[in-house]
Structures are given as structure tokens and as C-alpha cells.
C-alpha positions as CSV (number, residue, x, y, z in Angstrom):
1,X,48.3,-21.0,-46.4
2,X,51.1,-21.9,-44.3
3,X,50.8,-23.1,-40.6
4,X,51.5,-19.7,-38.7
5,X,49.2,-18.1,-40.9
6,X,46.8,-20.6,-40.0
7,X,47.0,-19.9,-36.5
8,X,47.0,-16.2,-36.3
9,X,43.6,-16.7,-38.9
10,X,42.2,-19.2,-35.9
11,X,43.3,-16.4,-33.1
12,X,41.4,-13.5,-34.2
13,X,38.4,-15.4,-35.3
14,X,38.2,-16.7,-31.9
15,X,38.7,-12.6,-30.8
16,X,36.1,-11.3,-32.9
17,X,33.9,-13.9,-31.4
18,X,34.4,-13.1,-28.3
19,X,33.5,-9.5,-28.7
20,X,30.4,-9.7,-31.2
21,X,29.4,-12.3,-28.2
22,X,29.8,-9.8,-25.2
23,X,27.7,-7.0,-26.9
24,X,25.3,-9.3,-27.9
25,X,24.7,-11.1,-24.1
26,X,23.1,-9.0,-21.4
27,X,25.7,-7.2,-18.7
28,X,24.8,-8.1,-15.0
29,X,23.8,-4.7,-13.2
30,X,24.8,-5.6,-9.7
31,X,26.6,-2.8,-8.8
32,X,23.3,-0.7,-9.2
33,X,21.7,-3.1,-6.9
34,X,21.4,-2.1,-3.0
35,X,23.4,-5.3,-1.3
36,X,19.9,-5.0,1.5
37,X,18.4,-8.1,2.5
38,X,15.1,-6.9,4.4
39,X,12.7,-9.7,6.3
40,X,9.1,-9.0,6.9
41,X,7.3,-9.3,10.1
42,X,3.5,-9.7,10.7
43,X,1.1,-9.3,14.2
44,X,-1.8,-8.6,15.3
45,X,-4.3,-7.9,18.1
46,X,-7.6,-7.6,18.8
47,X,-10.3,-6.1,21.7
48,X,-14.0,-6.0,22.7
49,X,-15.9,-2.3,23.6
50,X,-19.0,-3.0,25.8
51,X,-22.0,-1.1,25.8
52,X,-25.6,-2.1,27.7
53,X,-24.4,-5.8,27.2
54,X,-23.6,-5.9,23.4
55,X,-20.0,-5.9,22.2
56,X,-18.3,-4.6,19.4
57,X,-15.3,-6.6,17.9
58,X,-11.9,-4.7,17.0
59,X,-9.4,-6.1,15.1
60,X,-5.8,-5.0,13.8
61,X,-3.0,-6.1,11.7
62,X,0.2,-5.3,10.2
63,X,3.7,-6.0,8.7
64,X,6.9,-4.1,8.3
65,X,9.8,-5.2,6.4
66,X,13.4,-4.4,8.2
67,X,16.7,-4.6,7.4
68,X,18.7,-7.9,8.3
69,X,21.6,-8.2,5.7
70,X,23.6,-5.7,4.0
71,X,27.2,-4.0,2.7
72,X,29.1,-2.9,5.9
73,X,29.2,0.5,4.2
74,X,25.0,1.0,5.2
75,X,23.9,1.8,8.4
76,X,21.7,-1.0,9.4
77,X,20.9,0.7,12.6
78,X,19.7,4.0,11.1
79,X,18.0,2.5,8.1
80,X,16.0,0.3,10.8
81,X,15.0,3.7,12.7
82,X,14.2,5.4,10.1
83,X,11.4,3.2,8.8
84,X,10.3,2.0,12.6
85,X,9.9,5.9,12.9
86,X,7.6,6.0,10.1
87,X,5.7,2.8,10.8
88,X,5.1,3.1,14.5
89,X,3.9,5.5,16.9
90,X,6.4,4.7,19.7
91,X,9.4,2.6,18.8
92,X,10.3,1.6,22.6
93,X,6.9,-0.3,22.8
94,X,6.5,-1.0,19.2
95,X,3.9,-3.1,18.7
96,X,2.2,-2.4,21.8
97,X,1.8,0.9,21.5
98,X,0.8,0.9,17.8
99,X,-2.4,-1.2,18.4
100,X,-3.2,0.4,21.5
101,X,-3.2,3.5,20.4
102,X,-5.7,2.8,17.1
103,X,-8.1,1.3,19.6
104,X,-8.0,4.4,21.6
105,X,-9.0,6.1,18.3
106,X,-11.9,3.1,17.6
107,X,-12.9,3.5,21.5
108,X,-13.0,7.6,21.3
109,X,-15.1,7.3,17.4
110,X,-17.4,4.6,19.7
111,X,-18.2,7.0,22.2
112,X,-19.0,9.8,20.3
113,X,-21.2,7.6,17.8
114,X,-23.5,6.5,20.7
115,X,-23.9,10.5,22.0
116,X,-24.4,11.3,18.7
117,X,-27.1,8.8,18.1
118,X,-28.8,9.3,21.9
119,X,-29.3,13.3,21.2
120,X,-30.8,12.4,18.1
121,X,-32.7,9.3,19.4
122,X,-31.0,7.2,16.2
123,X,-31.5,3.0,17.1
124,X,-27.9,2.1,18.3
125,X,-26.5,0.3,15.2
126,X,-22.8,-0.2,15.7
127,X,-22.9,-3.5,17.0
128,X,-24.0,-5.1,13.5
129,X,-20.3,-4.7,12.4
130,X,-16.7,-4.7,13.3
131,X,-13.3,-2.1,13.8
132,X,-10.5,-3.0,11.4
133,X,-7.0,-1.3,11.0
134,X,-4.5,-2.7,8.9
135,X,-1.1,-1.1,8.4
136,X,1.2,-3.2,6.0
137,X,4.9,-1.3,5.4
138,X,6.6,-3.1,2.2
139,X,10.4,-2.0,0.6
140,X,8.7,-1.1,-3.5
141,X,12.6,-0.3,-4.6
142,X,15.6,-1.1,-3.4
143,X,18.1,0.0,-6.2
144,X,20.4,2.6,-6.9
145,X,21.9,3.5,-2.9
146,X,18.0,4.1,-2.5
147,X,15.0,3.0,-0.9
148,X,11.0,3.8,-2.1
149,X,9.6,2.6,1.6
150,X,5.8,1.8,1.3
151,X,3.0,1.7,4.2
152,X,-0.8,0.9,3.3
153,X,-3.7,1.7,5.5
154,X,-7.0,0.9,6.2
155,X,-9.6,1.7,8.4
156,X,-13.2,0.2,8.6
157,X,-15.5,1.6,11.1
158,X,-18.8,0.9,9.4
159,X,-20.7,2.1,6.6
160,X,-21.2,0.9,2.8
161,X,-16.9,0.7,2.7
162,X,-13.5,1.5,4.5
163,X,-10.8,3.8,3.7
164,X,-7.4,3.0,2.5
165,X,-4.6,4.9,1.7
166,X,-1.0,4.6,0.3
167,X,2.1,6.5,1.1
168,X,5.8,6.6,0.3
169,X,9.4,7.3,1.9
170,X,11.9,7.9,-0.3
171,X,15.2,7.2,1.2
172,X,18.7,8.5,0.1
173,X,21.2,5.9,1.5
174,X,24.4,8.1,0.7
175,X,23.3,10.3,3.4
176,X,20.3,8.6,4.8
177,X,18.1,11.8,3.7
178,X,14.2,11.7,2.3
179,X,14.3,12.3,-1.3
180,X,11.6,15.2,-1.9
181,X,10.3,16.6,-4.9
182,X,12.7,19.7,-4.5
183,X,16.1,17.2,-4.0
184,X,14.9,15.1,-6.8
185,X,13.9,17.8,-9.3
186,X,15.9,20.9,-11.1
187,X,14.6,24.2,-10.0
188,X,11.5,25.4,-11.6
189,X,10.6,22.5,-13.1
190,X,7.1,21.7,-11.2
191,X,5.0,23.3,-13.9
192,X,6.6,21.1,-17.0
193,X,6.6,18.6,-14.4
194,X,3.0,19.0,-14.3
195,X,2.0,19.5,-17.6
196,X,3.2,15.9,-18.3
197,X,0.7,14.5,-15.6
198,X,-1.9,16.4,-17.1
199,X,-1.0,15.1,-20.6
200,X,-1.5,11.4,-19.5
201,X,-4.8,12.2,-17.6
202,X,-5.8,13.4,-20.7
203,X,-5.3,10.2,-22.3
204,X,-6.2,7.7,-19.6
205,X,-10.0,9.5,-19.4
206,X,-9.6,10.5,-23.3
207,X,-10.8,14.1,-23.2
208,X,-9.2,17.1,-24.2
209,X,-8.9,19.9,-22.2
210,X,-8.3,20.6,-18.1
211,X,-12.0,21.2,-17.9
212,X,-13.1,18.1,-19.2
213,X,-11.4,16.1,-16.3
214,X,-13.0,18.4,-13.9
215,X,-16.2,16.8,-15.6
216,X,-15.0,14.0,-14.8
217,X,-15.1,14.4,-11.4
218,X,-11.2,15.9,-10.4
219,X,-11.2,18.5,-8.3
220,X,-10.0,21.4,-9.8
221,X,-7.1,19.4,-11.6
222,X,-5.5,22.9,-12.7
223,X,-4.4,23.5,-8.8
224,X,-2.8,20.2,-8.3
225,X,0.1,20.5,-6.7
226,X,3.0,17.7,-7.5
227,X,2.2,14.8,-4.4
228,X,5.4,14.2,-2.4
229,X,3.7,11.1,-2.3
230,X,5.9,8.9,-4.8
231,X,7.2,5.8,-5.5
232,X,10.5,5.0,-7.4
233,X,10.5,2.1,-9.7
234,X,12.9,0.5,-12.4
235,X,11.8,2.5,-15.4
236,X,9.6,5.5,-13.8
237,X,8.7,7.6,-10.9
238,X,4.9,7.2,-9.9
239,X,3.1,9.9,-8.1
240,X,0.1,8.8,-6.0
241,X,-2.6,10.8,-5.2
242,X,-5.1,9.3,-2.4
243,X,-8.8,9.2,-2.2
244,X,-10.6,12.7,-1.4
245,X,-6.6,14.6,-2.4
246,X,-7.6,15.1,-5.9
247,X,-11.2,12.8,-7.0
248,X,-13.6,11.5,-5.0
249,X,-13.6,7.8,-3.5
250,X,-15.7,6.6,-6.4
251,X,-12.5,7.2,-9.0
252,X,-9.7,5.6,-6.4
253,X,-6.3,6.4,-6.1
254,X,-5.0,7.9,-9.0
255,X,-1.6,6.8,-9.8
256,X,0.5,8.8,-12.7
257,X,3.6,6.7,-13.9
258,X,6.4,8.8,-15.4
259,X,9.0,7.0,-17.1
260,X,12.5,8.7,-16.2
261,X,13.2,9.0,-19.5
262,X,10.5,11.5,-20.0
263,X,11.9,13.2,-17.0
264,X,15.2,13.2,-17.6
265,X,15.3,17.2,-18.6
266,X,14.4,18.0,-14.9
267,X,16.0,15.6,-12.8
268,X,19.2,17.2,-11.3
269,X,22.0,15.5,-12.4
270,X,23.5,13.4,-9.1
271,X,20.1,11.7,-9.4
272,X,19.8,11.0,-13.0
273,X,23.3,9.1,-13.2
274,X,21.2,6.7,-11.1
275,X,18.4,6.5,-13.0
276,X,19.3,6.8,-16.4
């Protein structure tokens, strides 16, 4: 084998390396990443209700996550409203106003608790516990030009346990609209939709029939409706249903994951180029 041939032998050895090697090595996926950098924020406050010289304690805290970094092509400004909007009661007195008003709440629930328990001549209990409110807003996904926008509640105002609930915003950045069941999904696709969820209830309590999770303890699972109460993730859309929506307390929040791929037939098409 003479030199040249040696050569061009050496060239596309070194070229058919190269290739086998870049479809064999993971491909970065930063254009489907948002470019949002979002930095949290925590605070709290706390007061004191009087009655006939005992005091009750009432406490509340919370953290929101808001934009501070990002692509010049995003609206930092509207994003930032958007989710003060849904975190806050007022957003010219943010803080102030959010605290405020949840002890006005604790104060009014005070009030009627100790009319309540004079008419009935019940011992005046409250005073052996405490008030909480917590309200924590967190970004859950934060690909794809959109945002899954998180807030978790809870409320304690006595009693054997508290209440807390989760919610979602789902944030379309290319137009800075909510993503809702109708945007996301085809059409008359609800009922396949739902037939899925009931499929995997049927597996997670392993019974067989609609009936048999109403022994369970749902509530009338055939009626559910699908929750605009989702969250986007990497691999799957999870609908979340709150305590009291669709179960009682005792069974939690129950949380279906869907994995896009199983949705895929219903997703209209803008959105599944995202996903998919």
C-alpha cells in the first residue's frame, strides 16, 4: 500500500469515527431550555387575638420565586405580574397586604368560634393552640417557552390536622397566555383523556371496575371532570386533584402522572412539537 493510499485509509477512519462517536454521545438540549433565572424570596409575620386576658398566637409564612435573569426576547416585567397576581392579594402592598388580610380571615373564624361556643355554653378552647398560614409559590418546569408555576397552602386553625392544598399556572411564554386543558388538548378528547386516568386508578388501588374505586372511597369517580389543576414535567403531564375534590382527606391528594407519550394522540400539534 502506497503512501497516499495510506493517508486517504487514515482520513476516513478518523471520519467514520467521528460520526459512530456523535450518535453514540448525548446531544445538549439547550435550545429547549427557558434561558429564566428565577430567585426565591421568603417572609413572614405574626400577631396576637385577645380575649378575657388569654391570647391566641398567629403565625404566617411564605415564598415566591420571581424572575431575575433571562433572554431579552421574555418579558421579565409581565412574567413577574403574572405570578405576583396569582400569589398575592394586592401587588402594590405585597407582602403587607397578603398577611393582613389572612389574619383578617383567622380574626373573623376567632370571632365566630367564641359566639358559637357562648350560645351553646361550649368551654372556650381555642387558646390551647395556634393560627398558621403558609403559602410557598415554586417554578415546577421551566422548559419548552413555558412555565408550570406552583403555590402550596396551608391553613391550621385547630382540630386533629390542617388543610393543605396545591395548585398550578401553566404559562405560555410565546404569548404569555394560561395553558388550559382546552389550549393544550385536541377537541373532544376529554373522555379518552379520561379513560386513561381511570385506567391507572385502576391499577394504583388494583380493582377492576369504576365501582370498586367508589368503594374505595372516591366520590363518584365516573363524574370526574379533567382538573385544570396540572403540572408539566419532563416526561408527563400530572393532574392534581385536592383533598375533598374527588376522595376524602383520609386518601390525600391524588396525583395522576401521564407520560406525554401516552398523550400524544390528543395533544394539538403546536404543543406536542414541544413535548415530544
Amino acid at each position: 500500500m502506497n503512501r497516499t493510499s495510506k493517508i486517504l485509509l487514515f482520513s476516513l477512519a478518523t471520519i467514520l469515527s467521528s460520526i459512530l462517536y456523535s450518535c453514540n454521545t448525548p446531544q445538549k438540549e439547550s435550545n429547549k431550555e427557558n434561558d429564566l433565572t428565577f430567585e426565591s424570596e421568603s417572609f413572614s409575620d405574626s400577631t396576637l387575638f385577645t380575649f378575657e386576658g388569654k391570647q391566641l398566637s398567629c403565625h404566617f409564612n411564605g415564598s415566591i420565586e420571581l424572575p431575575i435573569e433571562g433572554d431579552r426576547s421574555y418579558d421579565l416585567k409581565k412574567i413577574s405580574s403574572i405570578i405576583k397576581e396569582l400569589y398575592y392579594k394586592n401587588i402594590d402592598s405585597p407582602i403587607d397586604s397578603l398577611s393582613k388580610e389572612k389574619f383578617l380571615e383567622f380574626d373573623n373564624y376567632f370571632n365566630e368560634m367564641i359566639e358559637f361556643k357562648k350560645k351553646n355554653n361550649e368551654e372556650i378552647d381555642l387558646f390551647e393552640t395556634r393560627f398558621e398560614h403558609s403559602r410557598n409559590l415554586y417554578i415546577a418546569y421551566n422548559r419548552n417557552q413555558l412555565l408550570s408555576i406552583g403555590v402550596v397552602q396551608y391553613d391550621y386553625t385547630g382540630g386533629a390536622h390542617g388543610y393543605e392544598s396545591e395548585n398550578y399556572l401553566n404559562l405560555d411564554l410565546l404569548g404569555y397566555d394560561t395553558l388550559t386543558i382546552n389550549r393544550l388538548f385536541e377537541t373532544g378528547s376529554s373522555e379518552s383523556i379520561k379513560n386513561i386516568i381511570f385506567e391507572t386508578l385502576l391499577k394504583r388501588y388494583k380493582v377492576s371496575s369504576l365501582d370498586e374505586l367508589n368503594e374505595v372511597g372516591f366520590f363518584n369517580i365516573s363524574e370526574i371532570g379533567l382538573s385544570e389543576n396540572f403540572k408539566l414535567e419532563n416526561d408527563s403531564l400530572q393532574f392534581i386533584y385536592n383533598q375533598y375534590e374527588i376522595a376524602p382527606y383520609s386518601m390525600g391528594r391524588i396525583k395522576v402522572k401521564l407520560s406525554y407519550k401516552d398523550l400524544s394522540p390528543y395533544i394539538r400539534d403546536e404543543y406536542k412539537l414541544r413535548f415530544i
